[in-house]
C-alpha positions in Angstrom: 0.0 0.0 0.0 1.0 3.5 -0.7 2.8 5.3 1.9 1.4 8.8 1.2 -1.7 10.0 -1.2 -1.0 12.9 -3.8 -4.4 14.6 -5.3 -4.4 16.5 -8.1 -7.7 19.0 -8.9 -8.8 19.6 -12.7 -11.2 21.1 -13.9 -12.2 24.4 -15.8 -12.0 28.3 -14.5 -14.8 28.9 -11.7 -15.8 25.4 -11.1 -14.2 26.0 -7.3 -11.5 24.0 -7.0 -9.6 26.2 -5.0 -13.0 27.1 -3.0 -13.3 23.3 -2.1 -9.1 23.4 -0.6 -10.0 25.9 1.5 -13.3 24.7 2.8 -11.8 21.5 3.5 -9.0 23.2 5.5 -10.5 26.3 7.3 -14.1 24.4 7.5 -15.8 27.2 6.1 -16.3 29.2 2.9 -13.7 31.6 1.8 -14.8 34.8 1.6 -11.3 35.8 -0.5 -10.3 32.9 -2.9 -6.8 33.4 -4.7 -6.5 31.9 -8.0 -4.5 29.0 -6.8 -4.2 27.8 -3.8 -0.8 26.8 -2.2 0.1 22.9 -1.8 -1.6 21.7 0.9 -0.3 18.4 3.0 -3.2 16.8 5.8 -1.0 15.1 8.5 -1.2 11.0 8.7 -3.0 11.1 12.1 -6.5 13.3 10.8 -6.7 11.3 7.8 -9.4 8.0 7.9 -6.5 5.5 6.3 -4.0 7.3 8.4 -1.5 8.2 5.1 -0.1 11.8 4.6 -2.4 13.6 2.0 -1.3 16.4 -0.6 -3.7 18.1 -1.9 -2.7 20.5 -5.0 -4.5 23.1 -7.0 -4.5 24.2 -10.8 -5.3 26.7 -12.7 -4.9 27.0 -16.5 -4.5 30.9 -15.8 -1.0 29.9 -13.9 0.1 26.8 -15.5 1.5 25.6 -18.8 0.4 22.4 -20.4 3.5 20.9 -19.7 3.1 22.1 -16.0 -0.4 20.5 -16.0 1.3 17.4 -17.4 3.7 17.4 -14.9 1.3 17.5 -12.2 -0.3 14.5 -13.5 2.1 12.3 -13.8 3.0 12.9 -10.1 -0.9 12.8 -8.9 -1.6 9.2 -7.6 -5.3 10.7 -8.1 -7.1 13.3 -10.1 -10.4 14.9 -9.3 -12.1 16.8 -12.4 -14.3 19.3 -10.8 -17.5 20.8 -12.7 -20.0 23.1 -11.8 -23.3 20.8 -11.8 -25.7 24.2 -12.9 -23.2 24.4 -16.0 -23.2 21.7 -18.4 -20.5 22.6 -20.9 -18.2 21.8 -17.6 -19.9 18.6 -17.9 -19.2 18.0 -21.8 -15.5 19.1 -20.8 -14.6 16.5 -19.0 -15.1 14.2 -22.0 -14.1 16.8 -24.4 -10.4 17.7 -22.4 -9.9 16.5 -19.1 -10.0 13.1 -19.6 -8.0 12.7 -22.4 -5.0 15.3 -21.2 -4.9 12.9 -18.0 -5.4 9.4 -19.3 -5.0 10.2 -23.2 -1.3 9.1 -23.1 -2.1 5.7 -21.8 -3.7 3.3 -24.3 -2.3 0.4 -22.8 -1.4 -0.2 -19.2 -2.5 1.0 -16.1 -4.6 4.3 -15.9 -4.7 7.6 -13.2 -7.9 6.7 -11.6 -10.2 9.8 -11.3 -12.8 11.1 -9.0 -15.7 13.2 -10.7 -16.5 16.0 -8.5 -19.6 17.8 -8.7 -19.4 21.9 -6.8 -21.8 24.2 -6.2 -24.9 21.4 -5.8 -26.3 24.6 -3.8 -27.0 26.1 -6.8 -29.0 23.3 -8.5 -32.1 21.5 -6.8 -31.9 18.2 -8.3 -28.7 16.0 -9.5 -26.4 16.1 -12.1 -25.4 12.1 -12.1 -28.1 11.6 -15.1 -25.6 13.6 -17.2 -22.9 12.2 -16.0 -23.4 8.6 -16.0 -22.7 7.7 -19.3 -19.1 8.9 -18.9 -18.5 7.2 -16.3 -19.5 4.1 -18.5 -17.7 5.4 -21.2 -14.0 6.0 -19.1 -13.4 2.9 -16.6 -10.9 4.8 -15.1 -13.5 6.8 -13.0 -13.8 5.5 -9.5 -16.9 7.3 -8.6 -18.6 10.4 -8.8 -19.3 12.9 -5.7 -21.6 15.8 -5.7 -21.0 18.4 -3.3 -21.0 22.1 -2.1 -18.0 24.5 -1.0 -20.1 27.2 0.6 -22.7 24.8 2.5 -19.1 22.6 3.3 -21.3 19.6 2.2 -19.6 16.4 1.0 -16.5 17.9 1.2 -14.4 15.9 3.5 -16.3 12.6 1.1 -14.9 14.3 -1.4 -11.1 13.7 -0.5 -11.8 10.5 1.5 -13.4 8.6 -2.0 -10.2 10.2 -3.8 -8.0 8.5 -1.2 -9.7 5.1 -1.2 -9.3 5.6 -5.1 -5.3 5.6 -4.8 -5.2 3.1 -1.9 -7.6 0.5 -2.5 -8.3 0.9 -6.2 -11.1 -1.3 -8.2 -9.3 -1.4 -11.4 -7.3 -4.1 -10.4 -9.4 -6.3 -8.9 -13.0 -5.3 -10.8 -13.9 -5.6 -14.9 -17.3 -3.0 -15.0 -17.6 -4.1 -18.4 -18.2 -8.1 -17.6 -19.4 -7.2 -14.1 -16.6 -10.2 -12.8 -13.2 -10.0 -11.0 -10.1 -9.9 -12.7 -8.2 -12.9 -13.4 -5.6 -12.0 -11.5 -7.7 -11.1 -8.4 -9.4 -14.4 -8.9 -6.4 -16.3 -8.8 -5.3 -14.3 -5.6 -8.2 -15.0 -4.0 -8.5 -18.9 -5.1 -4.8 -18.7 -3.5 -6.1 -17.8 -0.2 -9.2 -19.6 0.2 -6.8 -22.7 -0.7 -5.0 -22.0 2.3 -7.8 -21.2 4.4 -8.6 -24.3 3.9 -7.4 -26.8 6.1 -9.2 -29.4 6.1 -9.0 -29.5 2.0 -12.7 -30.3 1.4 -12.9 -27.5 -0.8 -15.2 -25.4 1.6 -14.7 -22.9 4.6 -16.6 -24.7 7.5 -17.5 -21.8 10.1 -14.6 -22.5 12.5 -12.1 -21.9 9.1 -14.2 -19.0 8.1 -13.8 -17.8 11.4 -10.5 -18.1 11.6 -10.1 -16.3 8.1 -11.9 -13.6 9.5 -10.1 -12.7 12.9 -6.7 -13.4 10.5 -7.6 -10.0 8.3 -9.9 -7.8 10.4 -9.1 -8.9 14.0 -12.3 -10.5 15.1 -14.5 -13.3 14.0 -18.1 -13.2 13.1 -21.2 -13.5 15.2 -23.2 -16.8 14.3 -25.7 -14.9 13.3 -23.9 -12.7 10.6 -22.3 -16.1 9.6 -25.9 -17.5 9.0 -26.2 -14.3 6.9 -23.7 -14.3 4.8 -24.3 -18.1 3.7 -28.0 -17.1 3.1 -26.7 -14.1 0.7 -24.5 -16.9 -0.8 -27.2 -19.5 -1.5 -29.7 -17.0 -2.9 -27.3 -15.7 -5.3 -24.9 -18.7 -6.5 -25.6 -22.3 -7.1 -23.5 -24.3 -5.2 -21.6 -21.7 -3.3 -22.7 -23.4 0.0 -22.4 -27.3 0.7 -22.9 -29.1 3.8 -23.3 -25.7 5.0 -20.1 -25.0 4.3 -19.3 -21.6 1.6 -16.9 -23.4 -1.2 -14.8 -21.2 -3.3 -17.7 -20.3 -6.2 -19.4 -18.4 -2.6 -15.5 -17.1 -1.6 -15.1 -15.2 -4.9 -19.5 -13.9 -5.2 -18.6 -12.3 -1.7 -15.5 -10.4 -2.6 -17.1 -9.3 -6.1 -20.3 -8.2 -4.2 -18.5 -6.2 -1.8 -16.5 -4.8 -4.8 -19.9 -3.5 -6.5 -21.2 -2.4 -3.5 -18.2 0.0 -3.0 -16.7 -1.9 -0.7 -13.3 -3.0 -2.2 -11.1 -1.5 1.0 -12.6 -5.1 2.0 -10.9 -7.1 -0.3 -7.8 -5.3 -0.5 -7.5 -6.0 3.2 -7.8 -9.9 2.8 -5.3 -9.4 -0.4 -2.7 -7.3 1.9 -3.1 -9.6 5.0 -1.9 -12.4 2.6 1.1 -10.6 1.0 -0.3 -9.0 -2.2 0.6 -6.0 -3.3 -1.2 -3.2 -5.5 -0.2 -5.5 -8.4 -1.8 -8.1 -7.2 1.3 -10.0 -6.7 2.9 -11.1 -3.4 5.5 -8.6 -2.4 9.4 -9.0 -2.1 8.8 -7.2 1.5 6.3 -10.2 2.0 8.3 -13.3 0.3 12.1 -11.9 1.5 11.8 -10.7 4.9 14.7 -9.1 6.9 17.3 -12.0 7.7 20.9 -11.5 8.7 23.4 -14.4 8.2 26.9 -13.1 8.7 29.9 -14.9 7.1 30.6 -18.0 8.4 27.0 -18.9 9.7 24.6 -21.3 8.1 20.9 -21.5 8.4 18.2 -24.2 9.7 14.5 -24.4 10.2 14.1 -24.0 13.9 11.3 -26.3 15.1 8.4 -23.8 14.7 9.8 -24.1 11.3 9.5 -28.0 11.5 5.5 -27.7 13.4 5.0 -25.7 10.2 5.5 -27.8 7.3 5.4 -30.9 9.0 1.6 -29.5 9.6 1.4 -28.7 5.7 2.6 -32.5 4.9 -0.1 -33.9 6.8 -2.6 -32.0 5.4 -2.2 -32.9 2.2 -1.6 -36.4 3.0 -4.8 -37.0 2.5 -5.0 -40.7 2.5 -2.9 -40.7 5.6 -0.2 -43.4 4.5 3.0 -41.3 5.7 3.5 -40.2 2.2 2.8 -37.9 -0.8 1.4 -39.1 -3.5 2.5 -37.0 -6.8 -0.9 -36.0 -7.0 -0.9 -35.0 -3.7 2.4 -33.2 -3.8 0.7 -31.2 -6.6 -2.4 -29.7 -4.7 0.6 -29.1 -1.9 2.5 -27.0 -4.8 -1.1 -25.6 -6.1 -0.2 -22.4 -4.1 3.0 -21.9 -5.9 2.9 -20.0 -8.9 5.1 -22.8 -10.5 6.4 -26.0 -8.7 9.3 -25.1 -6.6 10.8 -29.0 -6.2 11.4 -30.2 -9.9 12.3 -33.8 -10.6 15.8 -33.7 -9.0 13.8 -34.3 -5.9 13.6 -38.2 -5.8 17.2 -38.4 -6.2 17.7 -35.7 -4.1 15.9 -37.5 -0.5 14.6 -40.8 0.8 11.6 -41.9 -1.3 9.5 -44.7 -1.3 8.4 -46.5 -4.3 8.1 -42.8 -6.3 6.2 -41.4 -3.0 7.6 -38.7 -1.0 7.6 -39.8 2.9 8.0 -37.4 5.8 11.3 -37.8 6.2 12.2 -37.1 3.3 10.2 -34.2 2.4 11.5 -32.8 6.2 15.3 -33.9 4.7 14.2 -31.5 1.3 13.2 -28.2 3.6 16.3 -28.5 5.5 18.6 -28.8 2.1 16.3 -25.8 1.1 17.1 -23.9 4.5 20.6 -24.9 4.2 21.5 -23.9 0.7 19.0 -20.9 -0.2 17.6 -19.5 2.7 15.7 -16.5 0.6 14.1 -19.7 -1.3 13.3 -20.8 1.7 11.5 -18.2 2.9 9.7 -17.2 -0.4 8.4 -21.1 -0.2 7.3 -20.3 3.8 5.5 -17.3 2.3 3.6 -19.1 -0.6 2.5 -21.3 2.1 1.2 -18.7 4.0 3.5 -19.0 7.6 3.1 -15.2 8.7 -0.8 -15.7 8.7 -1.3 -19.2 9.6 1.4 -18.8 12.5 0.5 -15.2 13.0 4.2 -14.3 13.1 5.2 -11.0 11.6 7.2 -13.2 9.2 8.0 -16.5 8.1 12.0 -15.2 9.3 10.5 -16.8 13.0 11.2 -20.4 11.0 14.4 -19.6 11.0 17.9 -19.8 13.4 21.1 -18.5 12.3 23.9 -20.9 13.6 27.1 -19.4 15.3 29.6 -18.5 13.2 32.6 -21.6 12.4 35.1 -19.7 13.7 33.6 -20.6 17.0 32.8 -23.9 16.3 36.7 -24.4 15.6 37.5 -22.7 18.6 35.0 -24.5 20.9 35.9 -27.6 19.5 32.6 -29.2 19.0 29.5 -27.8 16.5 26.1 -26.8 17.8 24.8 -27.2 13.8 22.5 -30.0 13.2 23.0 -29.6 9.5 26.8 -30.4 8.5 28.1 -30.6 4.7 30.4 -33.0 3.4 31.9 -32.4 -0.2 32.7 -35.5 -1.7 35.2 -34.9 -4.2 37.1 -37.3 -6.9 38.2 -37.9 -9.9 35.6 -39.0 -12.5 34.3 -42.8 -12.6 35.3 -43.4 -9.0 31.9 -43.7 -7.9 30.6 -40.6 -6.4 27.2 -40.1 -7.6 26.6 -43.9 -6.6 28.1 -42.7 -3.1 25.7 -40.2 -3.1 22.9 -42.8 -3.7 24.1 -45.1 -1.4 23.3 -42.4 1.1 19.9 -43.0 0.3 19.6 -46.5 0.7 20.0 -47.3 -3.0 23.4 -49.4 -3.7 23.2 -50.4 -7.1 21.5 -53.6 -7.0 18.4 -51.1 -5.7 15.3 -51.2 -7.9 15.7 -47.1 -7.8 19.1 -47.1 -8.4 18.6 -49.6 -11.7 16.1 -46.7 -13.2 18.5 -44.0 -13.3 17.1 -40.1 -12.8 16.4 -38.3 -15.4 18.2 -35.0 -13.8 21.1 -36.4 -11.6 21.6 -34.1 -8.1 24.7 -33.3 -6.8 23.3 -33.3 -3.2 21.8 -35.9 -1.0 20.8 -35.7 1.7 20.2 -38.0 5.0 19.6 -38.3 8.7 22.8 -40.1 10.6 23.0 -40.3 14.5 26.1 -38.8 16.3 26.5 -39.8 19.6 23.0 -40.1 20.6 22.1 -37.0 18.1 20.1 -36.5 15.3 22.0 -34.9 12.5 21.4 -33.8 8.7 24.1 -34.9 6.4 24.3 -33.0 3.2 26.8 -34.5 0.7 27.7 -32.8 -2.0 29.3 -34.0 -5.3 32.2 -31.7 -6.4 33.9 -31.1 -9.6 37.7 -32.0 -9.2 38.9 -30.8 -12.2 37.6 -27.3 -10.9 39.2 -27.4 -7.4 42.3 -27.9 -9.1 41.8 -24.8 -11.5 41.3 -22.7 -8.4 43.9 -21.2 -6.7 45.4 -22.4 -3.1 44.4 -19.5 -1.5 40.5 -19.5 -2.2 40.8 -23.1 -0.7 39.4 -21.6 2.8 35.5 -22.9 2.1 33.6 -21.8 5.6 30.4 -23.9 4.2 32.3 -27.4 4.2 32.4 -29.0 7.7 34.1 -32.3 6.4 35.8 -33.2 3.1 35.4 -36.7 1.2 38.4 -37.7 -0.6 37.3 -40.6 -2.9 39.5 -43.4 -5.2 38.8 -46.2 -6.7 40.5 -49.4 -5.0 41.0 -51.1 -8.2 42.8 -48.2 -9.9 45.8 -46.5 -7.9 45.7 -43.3 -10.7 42.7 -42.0 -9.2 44.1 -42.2 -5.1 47.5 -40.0 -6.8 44.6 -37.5 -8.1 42.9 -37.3 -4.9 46.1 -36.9 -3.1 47.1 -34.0 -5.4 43.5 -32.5 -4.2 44.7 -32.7 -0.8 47.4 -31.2 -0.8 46.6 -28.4 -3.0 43.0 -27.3 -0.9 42.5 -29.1 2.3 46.0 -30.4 4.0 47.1 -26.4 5.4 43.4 -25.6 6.2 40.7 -27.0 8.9 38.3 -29.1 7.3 38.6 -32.5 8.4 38.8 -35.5 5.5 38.6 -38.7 5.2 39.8 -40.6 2.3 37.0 -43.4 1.2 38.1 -46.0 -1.2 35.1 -46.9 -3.4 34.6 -50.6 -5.3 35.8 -52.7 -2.3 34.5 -55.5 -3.8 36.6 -55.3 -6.5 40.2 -56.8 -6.1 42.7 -54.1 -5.5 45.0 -52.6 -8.8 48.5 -52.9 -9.1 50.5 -50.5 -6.7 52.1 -47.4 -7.8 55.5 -46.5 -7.2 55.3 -43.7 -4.2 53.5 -43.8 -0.9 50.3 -46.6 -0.5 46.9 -44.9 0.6 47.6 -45.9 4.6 51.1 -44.6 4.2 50.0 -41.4 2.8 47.1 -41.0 5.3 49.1 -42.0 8.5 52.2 -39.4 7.3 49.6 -36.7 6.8 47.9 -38.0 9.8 45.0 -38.6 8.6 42.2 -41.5 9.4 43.1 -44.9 7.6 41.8 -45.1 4.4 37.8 -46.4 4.6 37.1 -49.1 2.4 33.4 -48.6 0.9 31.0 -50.8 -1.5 28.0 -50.4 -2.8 27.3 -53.4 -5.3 24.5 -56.2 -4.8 21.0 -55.8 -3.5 21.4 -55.1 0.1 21.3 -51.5 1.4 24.6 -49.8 1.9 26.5 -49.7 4.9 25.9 -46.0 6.9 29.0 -46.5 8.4 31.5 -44.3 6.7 28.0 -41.4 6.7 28.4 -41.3 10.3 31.9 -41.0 10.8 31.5 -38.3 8.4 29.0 -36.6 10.3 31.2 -37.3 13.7 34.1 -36.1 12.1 32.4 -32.4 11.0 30.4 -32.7 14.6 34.4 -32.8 16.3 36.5 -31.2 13.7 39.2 -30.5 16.1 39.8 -34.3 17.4 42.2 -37.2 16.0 40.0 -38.5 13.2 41.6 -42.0 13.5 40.2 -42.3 17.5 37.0 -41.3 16.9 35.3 -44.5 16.3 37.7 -46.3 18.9 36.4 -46.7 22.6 39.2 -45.0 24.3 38.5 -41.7 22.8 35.0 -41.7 24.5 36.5 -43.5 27.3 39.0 -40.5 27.3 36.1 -37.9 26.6 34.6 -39.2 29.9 37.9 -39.7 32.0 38.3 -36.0 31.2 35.0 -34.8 32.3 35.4 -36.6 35.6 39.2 -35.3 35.9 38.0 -31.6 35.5 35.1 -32.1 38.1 37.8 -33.4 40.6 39.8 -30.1 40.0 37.0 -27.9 41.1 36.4 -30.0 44.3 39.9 -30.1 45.1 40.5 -26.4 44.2 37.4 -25.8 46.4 38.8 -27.2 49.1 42.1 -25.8 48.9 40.3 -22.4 49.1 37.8 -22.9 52.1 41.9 -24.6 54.0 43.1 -20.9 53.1 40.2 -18.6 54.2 40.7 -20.7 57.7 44.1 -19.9 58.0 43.3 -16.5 58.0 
């Protein structure tokens, strides 16, 4: 919505334009009326839609036609005054005033104008016989006031229709000409009874209709005016009430009947309380909220983020099996303008049998989160979080972690979303790594039908010491890291590195060592160097260091042998000492899966709690002795 109102006032000499300023602003007639009045600006807090108003004058006498032009084209709003006992000012405002304001414009949107009758005190009856076939004939005119400057009548109307013209305007949401809304306001409005409905039976039962209503106007509606406004429905609309319930044909009847009535602030408020803007599109203030994330901090859905659209999954899931259904992932999407998961998605998560279970819709939000945050947020926004959780935006889903730097320092990560980059040379087996994170070695019905558009993510739940964690891995180019310089090696989004070889060819371990060395041995990311194929026997040696050699000098974790091949589901060993090596970055890698580094975790623990007794107690021995 506009942030101030600008009205412009047309019209021929001695129709009172000026007259009507000044009656609005002293609240009486002038007895002395200069030819032009001066600017005029009517605070926020003494105007109904509390906005600041300007109010400006004209007077062909004073001004060019290029200063007239000018004024117009900075006028949200232009009232064409005419003197209702004179009807050649009548005929002028098809003849001139019309066409210099909107003449310009064939196409595209319009200066919406206000017809403004004066001097009604000199005319018994009314002028709106004459004037109602212009306003047929120009749909740019909002309405049509009559009033009087000397008898102050109408006169604060007057500027109150022109502001309601300039902040909730019809032509948007209104054709006169087919008596229907808009396509665009139609869609809007489908958009919002779809997520005013909960229950998806495609109608607003009276406790959803109720909650609509206290959601855009801060109270809900007496059963009685319910009862009323389903009657209105019934009588007017076939089907638009079932079951007693009003279905979407009764949704869009009662926004067009307000609209005819004059009542489109109405409808712009439900519009606005769900994000749209004047264009009837949802606004980047609305979809990209405020949200800091300094260097070195990632992002995750916090667990009102996770109530959210764990709630939207099991709505939809509508024949409750613990997974969507494409069709049902469609009417989940139907409030998108355009799908926002393409077909990457069932290589991308767990699946089942081409459905999309929980867990794997939770695992695609949190990749979301992770990666793209402001997609993440625009998605919240389509669903409609900031209404539906009556937050001020969907940014309350969100928690910024600390920053690595303290992470490093602290020794342990507080992220529950870590990424490992799993890096190689090509044909060692990375995408089927990926997979295999899934659950799909390569004997795995899923894994036989290969996806149409290959990820480069996955993404999976592991435990870490009793935890929960999200694993991202992430397939990386080698050729590239070795293009880039040493010193952009410092990557602050990696929390653990995946060196993979193939077993059964020693070239490819010399290539991964070479990536080593040249981006992660002088840095802090912790790696592990997996070699793929295990089943296959191992290749000849190369002259030079062996894999354990190589890892044990750069001490580094032994080598972890990995396989993939047959029908049985792929070992999750090597993901979770992935995850435990980014969760303790700082530790040995090569002792955390042994039992004496826990043992020596806890020994530790115990040995710093004896410290503080003793040191206790060596303190309460001193204070004695004095």
């Amino acid at each position: 919505m506009k942030r101030d109102v600008r009205i412009l006032l047309l019209g021929e000499a001695q129709v009172g334009k000026t007259s009507l300023i000044l009656s609005l602003v002293g609240e009486e007639f002038p007895e002395e009326v200069p030819p032009r009045a001066e600017e005029i600006t009517i605070p926020a807090d003494v105007t109904p839609e509390r906005v600041p108003t300007h109010i400006v004058d004209s007077s062909e006498a004073e001004q060019t036609v290029e200063e007239l032009q000018d004024e117009i084209h900075k006028a949200n709003v232009v009232c064409v005054v005419y003197d209702v006992s004179e009807e050649a000012t009548i005929e002028k405002i098809r003849t001139k005033w019309i066409p210099l304001v909107n003449g310009g414009t064939e196409s595209g949107p319009r200066v919406p104008i206000i017809l403004v009758g004066n001097k009604s005190d000199l005319r018994p009856g009314s002028s709106m016989e004459a004037v109602l076939p212009i306003m047929s004939q120009f749909p740019e005119i909002e309405t049509c006031v009559e009033c009087s400057a000397k008898n102050l009548r109408n006169i604060s109307e007057l500027f109150y229709y022109a502001q309601k013209a300039v902040l909730h305007p019809t032509a948007p949401l209104y054709d006169p000409e087919t008596k229907q809304l808009k396509p665009a306001c139609s869609q809007a409005l489908t958009r919002i009874f779809r997520l005013s409905d909960q229950d998806l039976d495609q109608a607003l039962s009276d406790e959803e209709l109720n909650a609509f209503q206290k959601s855009c106007f801060g109270h809900p509606l007496a059963p009685q005016a319910l009862d009323d406004v389903k009657m209105v429905v019934r009588k007017n609309v076939a089907g638009g009430v079932r079951d007693d319930r009003l279905t979407l044909d009764g949704f869009l009847f009662l926004n067009t009947l307000f609209i005819q009535r004059g009542r489109h602030e109405t409808t712009w408020t439900i519009l606005r309380r769900f994000g749209y803007g004047d264009a009837l599109e949802l606004s980047p203030d609305y979809l990209f909220p405020p949200l800091h994330v300094p260097t070195g901090c990632s992002t995750e859905l916090n667990h009102f983020g996770y109530q959210f659209v764990q709630k939207v999954f099991e709505k939809h899931d509508q024949d409750r099996d613990g997974a969507l259904s494409p069709a049902e992932l469609q009417g989940l999407f139907s409030v998108f303008p355009a799908a926002p998961w393409g077909p990457q998605l069932l290589c991308t998560v767990p699946t089942k049998a081409g459905r999309l279970p929980l867990h794997g819709y939770l695992c695609q939000w949190t990749l979301v989160t992770y990666l793209d945050v402001q997609r993440c947020l625009e998605h919240l926004g389509y669903l409609g979080y900031p209404i539906l959780c009556k937050q001020d935006s969907q940014a309350h889903a969100i928690t910024v972690t600390r920053e690595k730097m303290l992470d490093q320092e602290k020794g342990q990560t507080q992220r529950n979303v870590l990424l490992c980059k799993v890096v190689g040379a090509q044909g060692v087996g990375k995408s089927s790594f990926l997979q295999a994170f899934l659950g799909r070695g390569l004997g795995h019905q899923d894994a036989r039908e290969p996806c149409q558009e290959p990820s480069v993510y996955t993404i999976n739940t592991v435990q870490v010491n009793g935890q929960e964690k999200y694993l991202i891995l992430c397939e990386v180019d080698a050729d590239s890291l070795l293009a880039t310089a040493p010193d952009a090696a410092c990557d602050v989004t990696c929390d653990v590195a995946c060196l993979m070889f193939d077993g059964s060819d020693p070239r490819s371990f010399a290539f991964c060592a070479s990536i080593y060395k040249h981006h992660y041995m002088d840095g802090q990311t912790p790696c592990l160097f997996v070699s793929s194929k295990a089943d296959l026997p191992e290749g000849v040696a190369l002259p030079g260091l062996s894999p354990a050699e190589f890892c044990r000098r750069h001490r580094l974790p032994a080598p972890t042998p990995f396989s993939c091949s047959g029908p049985a589901e792929p070992s999750t060993a090597v993901f979770i000492r992935l995850a435990t090596m980014a969760t303790f970055p700082h530790l040995v890698h090569g002792e955390l899966n042994t039992t004496s580094f826990w043992l020596r975790v806890t020994l530790g623990a115990v040995g710093a709690a004896v410290a503080a007794v003793l040191s206790f107690s060596l303190y309460r021995v001193l204070v004695k002795s004095r």
